[in-house]
MIMI-508964 format. One record per residue (C-alpha): residue in three letters; z, y, x. Coordinates in steps of 0.02 Angstrom, whole numbers, plus 32768, in hexadecimal, padded with zeros to 4 digits. Each point is the difference from the previous one (the first is absolute). Example, Ala and Ser with C-alpha at 12.3 -4.5 7.8 and 13.67 -1.06 7.14 Angstrom:
Ala81867F1F8267Ser7FDF80AC8045
***
This chain:
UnkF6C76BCA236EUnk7F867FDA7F5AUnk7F9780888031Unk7FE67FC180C8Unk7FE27F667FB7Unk7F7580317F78Unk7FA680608099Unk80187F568069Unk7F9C7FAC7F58Unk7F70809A7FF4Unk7FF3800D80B0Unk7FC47F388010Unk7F9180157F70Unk7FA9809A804EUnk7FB580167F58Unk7FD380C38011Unk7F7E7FBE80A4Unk7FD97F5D7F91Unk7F3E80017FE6Unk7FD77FCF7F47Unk80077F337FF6Unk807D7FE6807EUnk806D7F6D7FC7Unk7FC7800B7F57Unk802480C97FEDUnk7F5B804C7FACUnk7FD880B07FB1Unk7F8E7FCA7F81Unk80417F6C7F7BUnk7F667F9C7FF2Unk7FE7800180BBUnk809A7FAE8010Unk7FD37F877F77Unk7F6A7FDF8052Unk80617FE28096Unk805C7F907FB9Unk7F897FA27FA4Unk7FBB7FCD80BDUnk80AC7FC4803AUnk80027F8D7F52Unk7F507FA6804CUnk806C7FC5808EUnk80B17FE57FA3Unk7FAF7F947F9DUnk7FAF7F8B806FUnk80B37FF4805CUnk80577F668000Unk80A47FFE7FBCUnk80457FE080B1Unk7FAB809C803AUnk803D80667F69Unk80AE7FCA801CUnk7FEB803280CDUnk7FEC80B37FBDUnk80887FE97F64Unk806A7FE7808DUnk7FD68088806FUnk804080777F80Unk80907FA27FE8Unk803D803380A0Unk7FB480A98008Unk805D80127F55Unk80A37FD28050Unk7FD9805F80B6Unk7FEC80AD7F77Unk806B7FE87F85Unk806B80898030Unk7F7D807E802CUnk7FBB7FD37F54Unk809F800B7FA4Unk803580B18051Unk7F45803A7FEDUnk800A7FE17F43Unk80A9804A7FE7Unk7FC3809A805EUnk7F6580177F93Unk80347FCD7F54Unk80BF804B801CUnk80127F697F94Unk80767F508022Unk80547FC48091Unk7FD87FEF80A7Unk80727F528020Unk7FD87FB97F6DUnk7F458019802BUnk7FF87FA88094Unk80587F777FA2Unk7F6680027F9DUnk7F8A7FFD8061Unk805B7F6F805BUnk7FE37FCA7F64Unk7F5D80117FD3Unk7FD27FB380B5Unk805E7F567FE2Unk7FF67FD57F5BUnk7F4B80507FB9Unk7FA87F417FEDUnk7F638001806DUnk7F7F7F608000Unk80747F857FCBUnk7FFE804B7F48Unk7F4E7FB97FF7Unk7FE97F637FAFUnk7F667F857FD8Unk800A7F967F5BUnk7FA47F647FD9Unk7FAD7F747F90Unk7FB47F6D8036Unk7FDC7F7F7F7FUnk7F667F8A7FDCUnk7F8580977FECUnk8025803780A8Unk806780928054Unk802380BC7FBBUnk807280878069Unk804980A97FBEUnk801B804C809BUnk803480CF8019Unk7F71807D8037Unk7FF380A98021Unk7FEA809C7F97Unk7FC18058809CUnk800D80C9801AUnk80B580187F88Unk803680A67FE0Unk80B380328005Unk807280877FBEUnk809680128054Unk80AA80707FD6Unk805E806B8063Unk80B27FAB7FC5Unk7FC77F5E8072Unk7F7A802C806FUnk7FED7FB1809EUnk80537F647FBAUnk7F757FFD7F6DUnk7F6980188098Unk80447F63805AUnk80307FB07F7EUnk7F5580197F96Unk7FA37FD18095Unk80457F588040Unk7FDD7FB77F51Unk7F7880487FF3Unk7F9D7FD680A6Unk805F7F487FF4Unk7F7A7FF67F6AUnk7F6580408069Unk800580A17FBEUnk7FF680A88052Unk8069809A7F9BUnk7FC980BB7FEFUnk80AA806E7FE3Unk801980947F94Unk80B780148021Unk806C80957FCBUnk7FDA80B38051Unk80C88010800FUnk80097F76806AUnk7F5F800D8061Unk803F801080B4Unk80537F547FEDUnk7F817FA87FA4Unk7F738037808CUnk80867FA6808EUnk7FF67F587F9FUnk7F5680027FEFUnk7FD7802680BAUnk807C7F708033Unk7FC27F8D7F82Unk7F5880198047Unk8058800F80C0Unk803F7F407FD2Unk7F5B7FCB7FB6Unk7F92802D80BAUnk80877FC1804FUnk7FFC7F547FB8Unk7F3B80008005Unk7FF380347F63Unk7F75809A7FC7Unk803680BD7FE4Unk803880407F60Unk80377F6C7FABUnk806480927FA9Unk7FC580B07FDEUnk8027809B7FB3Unk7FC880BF8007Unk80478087805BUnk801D80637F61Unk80307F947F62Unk7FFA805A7F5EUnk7FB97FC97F4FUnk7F3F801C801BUnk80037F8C808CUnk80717F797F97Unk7F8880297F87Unk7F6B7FD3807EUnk804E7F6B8021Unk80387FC47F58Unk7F3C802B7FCDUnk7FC17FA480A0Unk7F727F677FD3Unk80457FA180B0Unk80B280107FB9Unk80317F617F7AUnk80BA7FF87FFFUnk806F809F8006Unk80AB7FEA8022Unk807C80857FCFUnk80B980188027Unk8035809E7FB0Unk8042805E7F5CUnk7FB97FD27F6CUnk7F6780888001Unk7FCD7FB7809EUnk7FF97F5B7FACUnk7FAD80497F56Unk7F91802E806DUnk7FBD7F6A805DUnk80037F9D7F59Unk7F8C80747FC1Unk7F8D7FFA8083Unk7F967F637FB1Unk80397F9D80AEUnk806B7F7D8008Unk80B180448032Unk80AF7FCC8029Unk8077807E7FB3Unk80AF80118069Unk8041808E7F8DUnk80AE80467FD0Unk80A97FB37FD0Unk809C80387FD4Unk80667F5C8027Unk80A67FF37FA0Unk808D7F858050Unk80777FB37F4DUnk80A97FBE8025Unk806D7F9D7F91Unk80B87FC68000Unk7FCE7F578063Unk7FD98060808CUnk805C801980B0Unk7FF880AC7FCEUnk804C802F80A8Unk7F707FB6805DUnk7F8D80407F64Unk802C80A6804DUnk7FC67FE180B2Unk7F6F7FC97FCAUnk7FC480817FA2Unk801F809B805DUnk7FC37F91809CUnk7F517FEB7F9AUnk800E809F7FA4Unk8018806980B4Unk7F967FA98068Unk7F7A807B8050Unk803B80757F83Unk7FCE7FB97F7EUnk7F3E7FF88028Unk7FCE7F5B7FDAUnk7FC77FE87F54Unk806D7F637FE4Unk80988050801CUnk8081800B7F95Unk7FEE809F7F9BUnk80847FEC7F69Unk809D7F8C7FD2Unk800B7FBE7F5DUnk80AC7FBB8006Unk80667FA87F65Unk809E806F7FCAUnk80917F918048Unk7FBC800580AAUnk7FD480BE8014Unk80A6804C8044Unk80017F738072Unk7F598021805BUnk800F80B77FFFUnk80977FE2805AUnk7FC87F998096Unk7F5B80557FF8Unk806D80978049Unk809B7FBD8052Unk7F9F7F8E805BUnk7F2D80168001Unk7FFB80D18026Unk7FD4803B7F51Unk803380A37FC9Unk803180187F28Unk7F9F80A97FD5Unk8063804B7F85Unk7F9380387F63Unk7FE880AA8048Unk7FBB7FBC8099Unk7F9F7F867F8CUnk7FA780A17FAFUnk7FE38055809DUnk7FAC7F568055Unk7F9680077F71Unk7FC680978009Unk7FD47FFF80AFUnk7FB87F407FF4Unk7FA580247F73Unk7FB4809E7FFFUnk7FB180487F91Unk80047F637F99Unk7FA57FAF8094Unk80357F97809BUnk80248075808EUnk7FA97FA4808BUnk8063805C8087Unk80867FA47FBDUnk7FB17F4E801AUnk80457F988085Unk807780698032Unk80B07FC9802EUnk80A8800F7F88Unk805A809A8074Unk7F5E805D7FFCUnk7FE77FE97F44Unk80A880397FD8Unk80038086807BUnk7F6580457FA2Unk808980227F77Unk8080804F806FUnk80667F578015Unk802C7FE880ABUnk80257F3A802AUnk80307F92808AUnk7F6E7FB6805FUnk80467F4B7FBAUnk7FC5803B7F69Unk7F507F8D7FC2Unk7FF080037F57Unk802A806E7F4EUnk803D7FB27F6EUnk803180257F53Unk7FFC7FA77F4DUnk7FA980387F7BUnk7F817FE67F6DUnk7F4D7FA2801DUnk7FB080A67FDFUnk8054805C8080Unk7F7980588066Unk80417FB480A8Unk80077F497FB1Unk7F4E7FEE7F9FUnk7F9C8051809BUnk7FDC7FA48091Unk805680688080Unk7FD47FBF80A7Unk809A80388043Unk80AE7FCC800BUnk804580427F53Unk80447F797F9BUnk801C7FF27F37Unk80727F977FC9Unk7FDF7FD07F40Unk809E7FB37F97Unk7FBF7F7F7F91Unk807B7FA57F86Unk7FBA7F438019Unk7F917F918052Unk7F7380047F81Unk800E80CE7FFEUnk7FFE800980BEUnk7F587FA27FECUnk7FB9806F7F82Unk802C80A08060Unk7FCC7FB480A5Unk7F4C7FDA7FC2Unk7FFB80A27FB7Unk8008805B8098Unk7F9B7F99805AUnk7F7A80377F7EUnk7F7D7F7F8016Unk7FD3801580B3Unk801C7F488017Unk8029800B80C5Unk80B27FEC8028Unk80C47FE07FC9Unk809C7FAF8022Unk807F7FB57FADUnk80A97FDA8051Unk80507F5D7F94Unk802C7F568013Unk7FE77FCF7F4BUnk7F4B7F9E8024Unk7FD480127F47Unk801480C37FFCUnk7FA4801180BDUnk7F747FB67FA3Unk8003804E7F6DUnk8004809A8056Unk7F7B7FC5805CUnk7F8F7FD47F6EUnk8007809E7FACUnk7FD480768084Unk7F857FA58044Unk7FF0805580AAUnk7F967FC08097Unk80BE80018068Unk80967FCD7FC3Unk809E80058074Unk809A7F947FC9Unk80A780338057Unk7FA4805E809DUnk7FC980998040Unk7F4A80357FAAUnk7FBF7FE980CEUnk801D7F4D7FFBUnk7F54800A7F8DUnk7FB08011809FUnk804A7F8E806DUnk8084806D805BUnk80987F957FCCUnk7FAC7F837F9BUnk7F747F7B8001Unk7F4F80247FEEUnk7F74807C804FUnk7FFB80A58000Unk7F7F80937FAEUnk800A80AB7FEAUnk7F727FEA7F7CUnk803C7FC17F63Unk7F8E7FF47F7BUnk80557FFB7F54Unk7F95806A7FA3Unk7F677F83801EUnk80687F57800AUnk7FE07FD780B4Unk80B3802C8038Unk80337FE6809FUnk7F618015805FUnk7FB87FA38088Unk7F6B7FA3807AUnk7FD77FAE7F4DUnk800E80997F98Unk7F5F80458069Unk7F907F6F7FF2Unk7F827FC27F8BUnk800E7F427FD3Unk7F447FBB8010Unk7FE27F3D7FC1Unk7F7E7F9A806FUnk7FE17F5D7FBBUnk7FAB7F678051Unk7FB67F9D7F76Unk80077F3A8030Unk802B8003809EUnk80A1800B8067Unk80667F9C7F95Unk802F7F67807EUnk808D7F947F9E
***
């Protein structure tokens, strides 16, 4: 069934009979910056109106593909899950903010009139993972042409096939909304010269990278201006106020979601000692987590880690097939691993990106705080706390000093699945932005009219 439906996806793309250019497919990187530099000319003499017209064209088209998309990048990456894809790129088409994040502020006063109003960067260059990658394209995109800009793609070789699908849709939307070609582009073959190309590129001002934190290093290094979207390794504290019961939902709901791709997952509990036993228990009696004995613990390290290193075969990949990697053979209700043990247990201070779940023992409040931003080691992008003591959620809150913060949720609520606000799959806590969006891709330009235009 995946596979008919992957051949459904490359067979509409036609890519091997594609001639270079075609919907903002090139061989050559600075052709397609060049390309796309031409498509900015017009994007940026677009009204908002006209913008939006195309913002919502790949709304739908989203929406109309969001299965194809989600089995194609399932099928490529061997990473995630295919429902919980679609979800997100239900997502990504409903809640990324378009137009309407743009906003004019102004001063009128005796010596006349002065705006601050949200311009362009132009031609922005974008490095995209293969953890989220049609859901970053569309997602980088709408903000980023809601700003009058056009965006050149590097996005990950491993998830190439996908990321070429968005693009030519994105650009499908634009024509069909009377908007230019290759309001998006990327190369046929991404690999680090031609990031490096771009990065290096004079017509390229703002690089915007979602990635590990190389990938950031990288673009912060290149003496551009860039928004960082780097690692996390999220931990979720709970304390005796709690409803540890629901605690336990939560978390494994968060914690399994896609598999565990999205960086603001939860990735570690941190839980005080009276409450442990408790949310082990409904963790498996009642959310499908499985107790690896310390045997298994040793064995799930060694495959997960190694060599000392993250075993990317491993990533995204579902609870059964994890432990079935060990010789454990579970019931398909089965969704996440747990076990408790120290901060410095291999499983617990790495960010997994899977559905393996430490569970630390802490003996207070103030400890489960101290451990908590320990493992979270400075990344500054997400946690979650599960309390109803108000004083403790913000001290908590205070001292790990995270871009996201979820309070008695699932870690997806962050992005609007469940809970208020907009949604992002470019969060930017390295660099301060955070949640990225139209906004985060514009330049704010002052024009002042000196004693005039001031009519009170």
């Amino acid at each position: 069934m995946v596979k008919d439906i992957v051949q459904e996806v490359m067979a509409k793309m036609q890519l091997a009979d594609a001639p270079s250019g075609k919907l903002g497919i090139f061989k050559d990187m600075n052709e397609a910056i060049e390309a796309a530099k031409k498509a900015q000319k017009v994007v940026r003499n677009m009204s908002l109106d006209q913008r939006e017209k195309i913002i919502s064209v790949i709304r739908r088209k989203t929406r109309e593909n969001a299965e194809l998309l989600a089995r194609l990048a399932v099928d490529e990456t061997g990473m995630g899950n295919v429902g919980h894809k679609i979800l997100k790129n239900h997502l990504v088409a409903d809640k990324t903010p378009g137009t309407e994040d743009l906003h004019t502020t102004a001063w009128s006063g005796d010596r006349g009139l002065t705006l601050i109003e949200m311009g362009p960067f132009g031609v922005i260059g974008a490095i995209t993972p293969c953890t989220n990658p049609q859901e970053t394209v569309i997602c980088n995109t709408i903000g980023m042409l809601a700003g009058g800009n056009t965006v050149v793609f590097n996005p990950h070789p491993q998830a190439i096939k996908t990321s070429i699908f968005a693009i030519n849709m994105l650009n499908e939307a634009s024509l069909e909304a009377g908007g230019p070609a290759n309001i998006a582009v990327t190369v046929e073959n991404p690999t680090l010269d031609t990031s490096a190309i771009m990065m290096k590129h004079k017509d390229i001002h703002l690089i915007a990278a979602t990635g590990g934190p190389g990938v950031v290093t990288a673009v912060l290094s290149s003496g551009k201006r860039g928004i960082g979207a780097g690692a996390g390794n999220p931990p979720a504290l709970v304390d005796e106020t709690a409803d540890i019961r629901k605690a336990a939902e939560d978390i494994v709901n968060g914690c399994t979601f896609d598999n565990n791709l999205p960086c603001i997952a939860e990735k570690e509990v941190v839980a005080v000692s009276p409450v442990v036993d408790e949310l082990m228990h409904y963790m498996v009696t009642e959310q499908g987590c499985y107790l690896a004995s310390p045997e298994e613990q040793d064995k799930l390290t060694a495959v997960v880690m190694k060599g000392g290193k993250l075993n990317r075969k491993c990533v995204g990949r579902d609870a059964k097939t994890l432990l079935g990697m060990i010789g454990v053979t579970v019931p398909d209700n089965i969704r996440c691993i747990i076990f408790e043990g120290p901060k410095e247990h291999p499983l617990i201070t790495t960010e997994l990106m899977m559905p393996i779940l430490g569970i630390v023992r802490a003996k207070d409040f103030d400890d489960a705080v101290e451990q908590a931003v320990w493992l979270e080691h400075g990344n500054r992008h997400s946690a979650h706390i599960h309390s109803k003591n108000v004083d403790r959620i913000t001290k908590y809150a205070r001292e790990i000093d995270t871009a996201i913060l979820v309070k008695n949720g699932p870690s997806y609520s962050a992005l609007g699945f469940g809970g208020e606000g907009f949604c992002t799959f470019t969060i930017a806590s390295r660099t301060g932005e955070g949640l990225t969006s139209a906004q985060s891709f514009t330049k704010r330009r002052r024009c002042v009219m000196v004693d005039s235009l001031c009519i009170r």
